[in-house]
C-alpha positions as CSV (number, residue, x, y, z in Angstrom):
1,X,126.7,112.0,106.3
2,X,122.9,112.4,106.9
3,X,122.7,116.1,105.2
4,X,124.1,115.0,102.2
5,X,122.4,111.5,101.8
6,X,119.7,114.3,101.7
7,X,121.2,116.3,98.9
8,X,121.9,113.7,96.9
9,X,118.8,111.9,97.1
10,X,116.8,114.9,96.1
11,X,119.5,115.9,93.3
12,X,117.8,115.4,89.4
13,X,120.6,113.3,88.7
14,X,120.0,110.9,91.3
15,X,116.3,110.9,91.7
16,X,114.6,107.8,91.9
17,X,117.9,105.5,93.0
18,X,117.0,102.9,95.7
19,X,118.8,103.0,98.9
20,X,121.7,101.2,98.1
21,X,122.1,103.2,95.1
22,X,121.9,106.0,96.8
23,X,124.7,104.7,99.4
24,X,127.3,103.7,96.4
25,X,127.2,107.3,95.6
26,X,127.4,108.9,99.2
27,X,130.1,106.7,99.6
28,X,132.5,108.0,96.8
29,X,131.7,111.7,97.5
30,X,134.8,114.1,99.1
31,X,133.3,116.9,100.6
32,X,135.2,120.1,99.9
33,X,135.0,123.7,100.7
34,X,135.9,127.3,98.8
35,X,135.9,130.7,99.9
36,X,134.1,133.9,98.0
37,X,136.2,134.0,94.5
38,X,138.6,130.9,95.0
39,X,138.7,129.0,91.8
40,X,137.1,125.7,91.6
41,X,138.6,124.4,88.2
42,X,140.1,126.7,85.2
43,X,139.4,126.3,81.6
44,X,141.5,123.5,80.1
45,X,142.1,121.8,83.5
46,X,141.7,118.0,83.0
47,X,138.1,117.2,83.5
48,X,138.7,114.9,86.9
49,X,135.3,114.4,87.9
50,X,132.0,116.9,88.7
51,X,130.7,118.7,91.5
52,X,127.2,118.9,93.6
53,X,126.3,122.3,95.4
54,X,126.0,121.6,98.7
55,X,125.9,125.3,100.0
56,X,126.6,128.5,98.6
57,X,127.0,129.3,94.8
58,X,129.5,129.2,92.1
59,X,129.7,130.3,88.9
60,X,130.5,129.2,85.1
61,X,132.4,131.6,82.8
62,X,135.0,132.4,80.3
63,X,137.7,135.4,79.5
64,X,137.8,136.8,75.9
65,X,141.2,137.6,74.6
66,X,140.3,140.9,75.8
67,X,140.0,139.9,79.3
68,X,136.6,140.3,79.6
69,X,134.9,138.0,81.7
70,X,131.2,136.5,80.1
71,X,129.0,133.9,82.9
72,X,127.4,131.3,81.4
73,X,125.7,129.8,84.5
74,X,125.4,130.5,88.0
75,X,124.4,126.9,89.7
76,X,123.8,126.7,93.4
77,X,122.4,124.1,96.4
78,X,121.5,120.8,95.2
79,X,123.0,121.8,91.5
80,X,125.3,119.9,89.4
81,X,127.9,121.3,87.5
82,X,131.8,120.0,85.5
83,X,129.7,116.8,84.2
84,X,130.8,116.9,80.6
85,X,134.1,115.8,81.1
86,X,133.1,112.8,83.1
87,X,131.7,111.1,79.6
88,X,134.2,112.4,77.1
89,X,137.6,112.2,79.2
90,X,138.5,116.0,77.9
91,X,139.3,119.4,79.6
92,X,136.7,121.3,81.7
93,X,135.6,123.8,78.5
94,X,134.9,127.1,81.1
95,X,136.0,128.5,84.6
96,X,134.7,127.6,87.3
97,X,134.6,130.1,90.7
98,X,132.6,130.0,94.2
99,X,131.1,133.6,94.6
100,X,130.1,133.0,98.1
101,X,131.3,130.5,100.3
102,X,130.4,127.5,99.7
103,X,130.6,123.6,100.2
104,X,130.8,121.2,97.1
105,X,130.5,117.8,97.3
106,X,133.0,116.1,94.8
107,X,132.4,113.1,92.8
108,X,135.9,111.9,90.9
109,X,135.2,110.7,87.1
110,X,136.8,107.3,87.6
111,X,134.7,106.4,90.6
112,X,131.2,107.7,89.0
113,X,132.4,105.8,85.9
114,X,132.9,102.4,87.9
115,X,129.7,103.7,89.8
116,X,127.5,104.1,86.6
117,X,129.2,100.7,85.2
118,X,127.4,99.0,87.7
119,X,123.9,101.0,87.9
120,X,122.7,102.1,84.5
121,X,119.9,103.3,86.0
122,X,122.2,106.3,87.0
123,X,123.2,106.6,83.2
124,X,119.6,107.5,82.3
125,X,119.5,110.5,84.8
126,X,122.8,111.8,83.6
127,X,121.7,111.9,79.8
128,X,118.5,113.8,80.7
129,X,120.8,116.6,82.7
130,X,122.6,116.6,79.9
131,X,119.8,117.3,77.7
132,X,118.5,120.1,79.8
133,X,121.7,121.6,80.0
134,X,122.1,121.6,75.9
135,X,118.6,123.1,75.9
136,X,119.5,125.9,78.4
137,X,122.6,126.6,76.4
138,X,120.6,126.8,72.7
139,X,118.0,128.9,74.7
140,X,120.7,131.2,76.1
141,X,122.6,131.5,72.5
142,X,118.8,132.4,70.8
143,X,118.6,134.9,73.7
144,X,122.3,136.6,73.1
145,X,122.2,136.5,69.7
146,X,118.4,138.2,68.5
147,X,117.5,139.8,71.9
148,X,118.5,143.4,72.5
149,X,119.3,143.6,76.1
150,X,115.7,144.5,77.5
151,X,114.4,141.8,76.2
152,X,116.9,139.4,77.9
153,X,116.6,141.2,81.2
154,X,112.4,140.9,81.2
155,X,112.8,137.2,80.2
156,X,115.2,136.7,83.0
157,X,113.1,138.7,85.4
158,X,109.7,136.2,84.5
159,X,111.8,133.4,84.9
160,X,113.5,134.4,88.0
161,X,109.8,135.1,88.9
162,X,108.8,131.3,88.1
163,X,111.4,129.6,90.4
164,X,110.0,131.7,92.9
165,X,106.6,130.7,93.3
166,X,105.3,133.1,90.4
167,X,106.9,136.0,93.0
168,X,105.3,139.3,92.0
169,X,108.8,140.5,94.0
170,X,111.6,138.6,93.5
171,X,115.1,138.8,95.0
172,X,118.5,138.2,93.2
173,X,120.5,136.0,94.2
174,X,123.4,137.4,92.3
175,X,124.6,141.1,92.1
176,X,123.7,143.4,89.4
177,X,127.9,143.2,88.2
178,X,127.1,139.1,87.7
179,X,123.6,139.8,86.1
180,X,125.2,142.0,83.1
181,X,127.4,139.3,83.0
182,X,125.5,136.5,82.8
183,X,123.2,138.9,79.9
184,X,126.3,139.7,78.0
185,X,126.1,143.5,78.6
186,X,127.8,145.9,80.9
187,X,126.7,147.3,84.4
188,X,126.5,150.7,82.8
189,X,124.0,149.3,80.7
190,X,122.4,147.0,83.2
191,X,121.7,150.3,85.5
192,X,120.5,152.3,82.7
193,X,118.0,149.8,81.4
194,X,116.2,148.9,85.0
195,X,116.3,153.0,85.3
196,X,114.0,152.9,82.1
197,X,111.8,150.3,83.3
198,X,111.4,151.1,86.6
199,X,110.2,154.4,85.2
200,X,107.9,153.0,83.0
201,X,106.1,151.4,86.4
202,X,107.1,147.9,85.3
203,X,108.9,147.3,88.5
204,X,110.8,149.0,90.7
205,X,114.3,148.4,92.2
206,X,115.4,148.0,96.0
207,X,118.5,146.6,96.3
208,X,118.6,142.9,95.0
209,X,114.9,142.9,95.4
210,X,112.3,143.9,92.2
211,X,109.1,144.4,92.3
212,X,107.3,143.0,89.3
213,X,104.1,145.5,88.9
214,X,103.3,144.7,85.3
215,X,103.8,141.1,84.2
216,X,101.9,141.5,80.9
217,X,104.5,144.5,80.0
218,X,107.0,142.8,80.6
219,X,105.9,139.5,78.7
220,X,105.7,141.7,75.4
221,X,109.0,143.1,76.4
222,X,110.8,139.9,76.5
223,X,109.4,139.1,73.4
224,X,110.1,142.1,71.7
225,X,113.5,142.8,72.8
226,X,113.1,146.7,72.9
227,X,111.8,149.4,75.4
């Protein structure tokens, strides 16, 4: 249980716990494990408790009435993610699917209630993931709804850029297929747009990994929405 004492200890939502803190909560985790594209949780299961990436990743989405499938967030190691339902006792509100193997370590909603009963402190931590998460949703809504496409993909690419050490070449960790997802556009589209900007000699594609070559171009083309 050393590895995920680890995890947890270094996980936002725990940071800062003492060690006995830190114990209660090893102590009412249930490791589990998932295979590429095995569902985790379905939209409008009963919201039974929250998961912690371990290894691998999973992602967030929903199905339109048309069946087309639209990610909202691709979470991976040391990650939480199905935490809403924990506080209001409803139905997980999205999909939930590993798109690699992975390991997810499984805290129920009755023993983190009885958990957080006990340490507040833990409370605290929660409400501020919460918080980012509601600012990463308004941020992605702004994004959808007055970006064009472009726009989203440069601001994705500079932020992509960020968690990587301010990468002038980053690497996806996602395919191409998830990314037009996650954008709200369409492969077709997807290819067609890094076409244009890899032409323009604002990066240049190989793979999963893209070359950043112009950072200021595409700063005023995440902010401008169009190529």
């Amino acid at each position: 249980m050393k590895n995920i004492r680890d995890l947890i200890s270094h996980c936002p939502l725990f940071a800062g716990l003492p060690e006995d803190q830190l114990d209660s909560v090893r102590d009412i985790i249930i490791e589990k494990e998932y295979g590429k594209g095995e569902t985790i949780f379905s939209e409008g299961d009963n919201g039974i408790g929250f998961y912690l990436v371990s290894q691998g990743m999973v992602k967030i989405y929903k199905v339109s009435f048309e069946g087309k499938e639209h990610i909202l967030h691709i979470f991976g190691p040391g990650e939480v993610f199905g935490e809403v339902p924990v506080f209001t006792g409803k139905v997980y509100p999205a999909n939930s699917e590993a798109i690699k193997k992975s390991r997810l370590l499984f805290l129920s909603r009755e023993a983190f209630i009885s958990l957080i009963t006990k340490n507040p402190s833990i409370s605290l931590n929660m409400l501020a993931i919460l918080s980012m998460r509601l600012r990463q949703f308004a941020a992605q809504i702004e994004s959808l709804s007055l970006k064009e496409v472009p726009g989203r993909l440069a601001s994705y690419l500079i932020l992509l850029s960020e968690e990587q050490q301010n990468s002038a070449s980053v690497t996806l960790s996602i395919s191409k297929g998830q990314l037009a997802s996650l954008l709200g556009t369409i492969p077709e589209t997807m290819s067609r747009i890094l076409s244009k900007m890899s032409s323009m000699n604002l990066i240049e594609v190989n793979g999963r990994d893209i070359r950043l070559f112009d950072m200021d171009g595409l700063q005023d083309l995440a902010e401008s929405g169009k190529l």
